[in-house]
C-alpha positions as CSV (number, residue, x, y, z in Angstrom):
1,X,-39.6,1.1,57.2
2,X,-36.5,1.6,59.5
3,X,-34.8,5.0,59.5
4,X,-32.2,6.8,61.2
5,X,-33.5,8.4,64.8
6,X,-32.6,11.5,63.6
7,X,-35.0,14.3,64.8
8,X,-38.1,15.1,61.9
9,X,-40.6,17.8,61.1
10,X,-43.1,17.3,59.0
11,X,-43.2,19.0,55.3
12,X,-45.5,18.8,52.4
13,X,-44.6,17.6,49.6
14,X,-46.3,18.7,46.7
15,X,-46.3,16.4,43.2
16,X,-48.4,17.5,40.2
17,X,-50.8,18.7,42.2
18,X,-50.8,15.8,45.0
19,X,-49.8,16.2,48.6
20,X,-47.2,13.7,50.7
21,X,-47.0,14.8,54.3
22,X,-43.1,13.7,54.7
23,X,-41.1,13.6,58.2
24,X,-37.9,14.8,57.2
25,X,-34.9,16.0,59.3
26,X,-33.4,19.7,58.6
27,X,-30.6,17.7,56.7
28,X,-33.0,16.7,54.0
29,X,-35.2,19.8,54.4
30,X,-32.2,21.8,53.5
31,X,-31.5,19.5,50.5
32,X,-34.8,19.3,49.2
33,X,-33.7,22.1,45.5
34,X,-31.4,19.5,44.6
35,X,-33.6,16.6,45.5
36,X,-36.8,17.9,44.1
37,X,-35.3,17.7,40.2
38,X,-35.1,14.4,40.6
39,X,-38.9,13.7,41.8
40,X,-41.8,13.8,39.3
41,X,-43.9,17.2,38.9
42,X,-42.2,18.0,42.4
43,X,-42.4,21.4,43.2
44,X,-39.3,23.1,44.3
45,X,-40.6,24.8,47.0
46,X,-41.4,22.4,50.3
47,X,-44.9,23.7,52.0
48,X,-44.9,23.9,56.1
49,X,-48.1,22.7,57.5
50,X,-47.9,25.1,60.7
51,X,-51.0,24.9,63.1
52,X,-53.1,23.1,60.0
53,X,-53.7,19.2,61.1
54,X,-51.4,17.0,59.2
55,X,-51.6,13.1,59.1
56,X,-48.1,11.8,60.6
57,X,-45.9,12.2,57.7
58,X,-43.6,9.5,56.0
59,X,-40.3,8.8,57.6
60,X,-37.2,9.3,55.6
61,X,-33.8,8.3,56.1
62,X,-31.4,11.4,56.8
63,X,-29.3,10.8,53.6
64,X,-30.9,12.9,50.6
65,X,-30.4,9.9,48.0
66,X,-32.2,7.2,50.3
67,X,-34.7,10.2,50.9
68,X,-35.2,11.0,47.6
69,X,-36.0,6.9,47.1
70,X,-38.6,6.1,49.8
71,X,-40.5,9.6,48.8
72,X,-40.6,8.6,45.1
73,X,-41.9,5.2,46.2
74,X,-44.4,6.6,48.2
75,X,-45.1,9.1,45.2
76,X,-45.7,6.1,43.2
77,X,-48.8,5.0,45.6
78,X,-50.2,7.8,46.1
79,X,-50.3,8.4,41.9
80,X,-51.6,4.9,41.3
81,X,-54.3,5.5,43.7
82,X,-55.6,8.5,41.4
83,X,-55.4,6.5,38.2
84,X,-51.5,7.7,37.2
85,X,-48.8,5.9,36.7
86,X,-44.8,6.7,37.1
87,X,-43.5,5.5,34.0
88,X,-39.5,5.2,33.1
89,X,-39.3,7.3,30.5
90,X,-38.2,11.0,28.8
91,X,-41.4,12.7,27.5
92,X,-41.0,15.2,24.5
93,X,-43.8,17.3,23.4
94,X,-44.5,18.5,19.4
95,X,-46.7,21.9,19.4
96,X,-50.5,20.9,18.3
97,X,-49.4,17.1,18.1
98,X,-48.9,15.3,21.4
99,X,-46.2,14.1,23.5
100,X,-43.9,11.0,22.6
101,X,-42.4,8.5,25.6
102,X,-39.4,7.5,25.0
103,X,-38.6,4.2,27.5
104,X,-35.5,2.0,27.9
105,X,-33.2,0.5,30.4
106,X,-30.9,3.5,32.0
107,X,-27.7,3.7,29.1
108,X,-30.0,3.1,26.0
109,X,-30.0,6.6,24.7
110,X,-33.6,7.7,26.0
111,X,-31.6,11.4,27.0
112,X,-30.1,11.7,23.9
113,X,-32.7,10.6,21.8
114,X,-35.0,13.4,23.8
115,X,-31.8,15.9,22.9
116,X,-32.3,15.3,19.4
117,X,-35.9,15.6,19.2
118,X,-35.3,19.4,21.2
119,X,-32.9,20.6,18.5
120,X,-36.1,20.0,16.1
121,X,-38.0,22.0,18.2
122,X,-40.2,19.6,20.5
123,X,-40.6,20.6,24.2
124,X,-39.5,18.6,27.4
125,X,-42.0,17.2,28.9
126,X,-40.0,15.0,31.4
127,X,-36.4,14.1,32.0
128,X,-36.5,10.5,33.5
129,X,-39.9,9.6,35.0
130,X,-43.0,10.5,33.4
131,X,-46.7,10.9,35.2
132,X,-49.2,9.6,32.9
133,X,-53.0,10.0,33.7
134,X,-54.3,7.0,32.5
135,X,-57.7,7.8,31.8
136,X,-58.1,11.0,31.0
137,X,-61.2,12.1,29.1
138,X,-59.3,12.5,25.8
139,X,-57.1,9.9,26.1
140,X,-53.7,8.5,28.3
141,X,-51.9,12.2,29.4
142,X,-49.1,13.5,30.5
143,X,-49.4,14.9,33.8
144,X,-45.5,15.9,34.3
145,X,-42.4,14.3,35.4
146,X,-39.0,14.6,37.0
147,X,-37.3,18.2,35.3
148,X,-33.5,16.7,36.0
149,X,-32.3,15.8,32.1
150,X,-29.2,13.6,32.8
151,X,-26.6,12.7,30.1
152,X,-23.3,11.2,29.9
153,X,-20.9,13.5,29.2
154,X,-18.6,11.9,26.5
155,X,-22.2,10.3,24.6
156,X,-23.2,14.3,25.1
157,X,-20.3,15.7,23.8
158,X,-19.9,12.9,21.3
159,X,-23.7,13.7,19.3
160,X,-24.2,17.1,20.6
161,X,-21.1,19.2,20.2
162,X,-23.0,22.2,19.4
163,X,-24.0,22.5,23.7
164,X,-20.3,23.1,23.9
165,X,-20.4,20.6,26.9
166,X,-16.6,21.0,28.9
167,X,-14.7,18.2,28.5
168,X,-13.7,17.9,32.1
169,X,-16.5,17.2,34.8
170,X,-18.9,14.8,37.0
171,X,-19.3,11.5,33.9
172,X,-23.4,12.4,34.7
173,X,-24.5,16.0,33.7
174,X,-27.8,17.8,34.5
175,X,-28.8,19.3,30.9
176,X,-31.6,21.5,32.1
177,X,-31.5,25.0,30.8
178,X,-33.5,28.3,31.8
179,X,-36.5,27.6,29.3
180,X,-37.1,23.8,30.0
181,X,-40.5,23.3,30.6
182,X,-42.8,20.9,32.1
183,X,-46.5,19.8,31.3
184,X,-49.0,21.6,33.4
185,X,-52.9,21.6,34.4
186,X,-53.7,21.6,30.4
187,X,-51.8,17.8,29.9
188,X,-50.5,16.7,26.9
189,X,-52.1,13.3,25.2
190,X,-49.8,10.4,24.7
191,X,-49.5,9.5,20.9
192,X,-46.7,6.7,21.2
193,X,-44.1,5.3,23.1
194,X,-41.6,4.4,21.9
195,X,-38.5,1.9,22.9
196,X,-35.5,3.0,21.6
197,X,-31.9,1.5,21.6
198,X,-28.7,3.8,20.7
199,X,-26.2,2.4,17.9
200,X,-23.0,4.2,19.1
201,X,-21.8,3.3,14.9
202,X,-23.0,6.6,13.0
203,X,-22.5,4.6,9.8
204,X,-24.5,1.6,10.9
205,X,-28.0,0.8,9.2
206,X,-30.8,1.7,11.7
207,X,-33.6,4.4,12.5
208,X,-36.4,1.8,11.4
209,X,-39.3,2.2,13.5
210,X,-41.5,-1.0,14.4
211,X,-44.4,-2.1,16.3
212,X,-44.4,-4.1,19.1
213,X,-46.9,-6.8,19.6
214,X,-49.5,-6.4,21.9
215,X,-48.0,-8.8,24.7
216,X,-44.4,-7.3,24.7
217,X,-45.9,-3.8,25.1
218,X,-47.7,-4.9,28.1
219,X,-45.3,-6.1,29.6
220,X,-42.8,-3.3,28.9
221,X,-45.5,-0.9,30.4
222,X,-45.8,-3.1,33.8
223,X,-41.8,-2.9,34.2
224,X,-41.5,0.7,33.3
225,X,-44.2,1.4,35.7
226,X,-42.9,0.2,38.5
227,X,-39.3,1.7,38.4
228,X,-39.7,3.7,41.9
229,X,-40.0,0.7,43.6
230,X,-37.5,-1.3,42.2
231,X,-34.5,0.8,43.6
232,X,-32.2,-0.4,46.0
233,X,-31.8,1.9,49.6
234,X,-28.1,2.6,50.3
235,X,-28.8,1.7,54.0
236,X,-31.0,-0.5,55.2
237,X,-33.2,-4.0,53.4
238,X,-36.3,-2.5,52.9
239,X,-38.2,-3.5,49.8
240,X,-39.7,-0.6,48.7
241,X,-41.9,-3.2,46.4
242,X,-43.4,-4.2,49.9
243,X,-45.3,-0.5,49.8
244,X,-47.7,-1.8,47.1
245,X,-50.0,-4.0,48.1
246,X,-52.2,-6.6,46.1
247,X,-54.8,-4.3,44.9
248,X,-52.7,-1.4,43.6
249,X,-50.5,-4.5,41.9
250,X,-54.0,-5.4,40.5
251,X,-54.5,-1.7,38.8
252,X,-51.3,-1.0,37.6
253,X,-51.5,-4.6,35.2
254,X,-55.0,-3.2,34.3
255,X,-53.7,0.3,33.7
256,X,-50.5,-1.4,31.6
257,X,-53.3,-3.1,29.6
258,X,-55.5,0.2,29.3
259,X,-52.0,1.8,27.9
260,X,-51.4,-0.9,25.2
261,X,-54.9,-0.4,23.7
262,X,-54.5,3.2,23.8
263,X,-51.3,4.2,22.6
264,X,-49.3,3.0,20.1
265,X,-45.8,1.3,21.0
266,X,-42.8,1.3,18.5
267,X,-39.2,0.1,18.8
268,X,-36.3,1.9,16.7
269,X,-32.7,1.2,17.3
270,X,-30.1,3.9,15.3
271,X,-28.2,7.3,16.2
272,X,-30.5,9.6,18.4
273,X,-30.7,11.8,15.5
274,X,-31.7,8.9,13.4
275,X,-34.1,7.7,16.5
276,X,-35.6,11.5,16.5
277,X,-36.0,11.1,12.5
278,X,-37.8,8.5,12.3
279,X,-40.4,9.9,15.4
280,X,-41.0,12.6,13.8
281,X,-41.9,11.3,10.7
282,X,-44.3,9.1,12.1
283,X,-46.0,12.2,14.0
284,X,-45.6,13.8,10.5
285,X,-47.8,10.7,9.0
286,X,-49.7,10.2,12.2
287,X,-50.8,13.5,13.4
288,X,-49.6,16.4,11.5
289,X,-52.9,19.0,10.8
């Protein structure tokens, strides 16, 4: 993969308790606390290998965006390898019942829905992208995932005025507060994902949650589980697809199938608050003691 010649040192970085040795120049070093956010069950803190023997570490590009990109895509390999998958979704968390996914293209409300499921109490689990360890003795798990929790600001303002959100600001907001939490060594089972669409009309009919057929849920968790290598590098033509080859292709369909007989997949289209209704009432039905 081409980068910039810029000089490097090799860093560790660490992602839900697996290692990435990553060549890095002092440019991203230095921008790695508001880079790590944005990379699933990253640890703020970079580790410096010293005098320990390090494989050559991954080359980055100098910007902190393209960075950010070829380390998640790398992430993604060495997650797949250990039977976990990086899906596109929020994860929310209901004490004593399991974790939710909530997937969709980037604008359908997955933020918001995940807001409205925190103001009835449920936990963040995840804020964008989602480890899941597929096989896990009890079942599919969360592992943990990005802590970032971007909104929009007006759709923010507009369903949540009660964050007192300031009117005036960057259109994308980090929503992250003090007590956010991520899932740790204990895991948290999957119970359901679930795709959700916003309807921006508060007086619109909606909130009816549905199952998905068999075939449309695999698919869905195929494209969802590839969404670190499906991003575009602001310099360069490097496919970051190219970094999985045929045999990790090969495990990711099988663990999309192992996901669609495991968990159960739902579509709802409504407010968030209707969207966060009807979820809860089907952990309610579902899985309540």
């Amino acid at each position: 993969m081409r980068t910039e010649t810029t000089a490097r040192r090799v860093v560790i970085v660490s992602s839900a308790g697996r290692s990435l040795a990553v060549a890095a120049s002092d440019n991203v070093i230095a921008a790695w606390p508001h880079i790590a956010p944005h990379v699933p069950g990253a640890s703020i803190e970079l580790l410096h290998p010293g005098d320990r023997p390090v494989v050559q570490g991954v080359a980055v590009p100098d910007t902190p965006p393209d960075a950010r990109r070829v380390i998640n895509a790398h992430l993604h390999v060495v997650h797949l390898a250990a039977a976990t998958v990086c899906v596109h979704a929020v994860a929310a968390a209901r004490s004593g019942q399991g974790a939710v996914l909530l997937l969709g293209g980037h604008g359908a409300g997955k933020t918001l829905a995940g807001l409205a499921l925190a103001a009835r109490g449920w936990r963040w689990l995840a804020g964008d992208v989602t480890l899941v360890d597929v096989t896990a003795d009890s079942g599919p798990a969360v592992r943990g995932g990005t802590s970032a929790i971007l909104g929009r600001r007006g759709a923010v303002r507009r369903w949540f005025p009660d964050l007192d959100l300031p009117e005036i600001g960057p259109d994308i907001v980090d929503l992250r507060r003090s007590d956010t939490v991520t899932a740790g060594p204990g895991r948290v089972p999957v119970r359901a994902a679930v795709l959700v669409s916003m309807n921006a009309d508060p007086f619109a009919v909606g909130g009816v949650l549905e199952r998905v057929d068999r075939h449309t849920a695999a698919t869905a968790w195929l494209r969802t589980s590839g969404h670190l290598l499906d991003r575009l590098l602001d310099a360069g033509e490097e496919p970051l697809r190219m970094l999985e080859d045929e045999h990790a292709q090969r495990q990711r369909i099988g663990y999309a199938h192992a996901l669609t007989s495991s968990v159960g997949f739902y579509a709802v289209r409504g407010t968030p608050h209707d969207i966060a209704s009807r979820i809860e009432q089907l952990f309610e039905d579902r899985w309540s003691a």
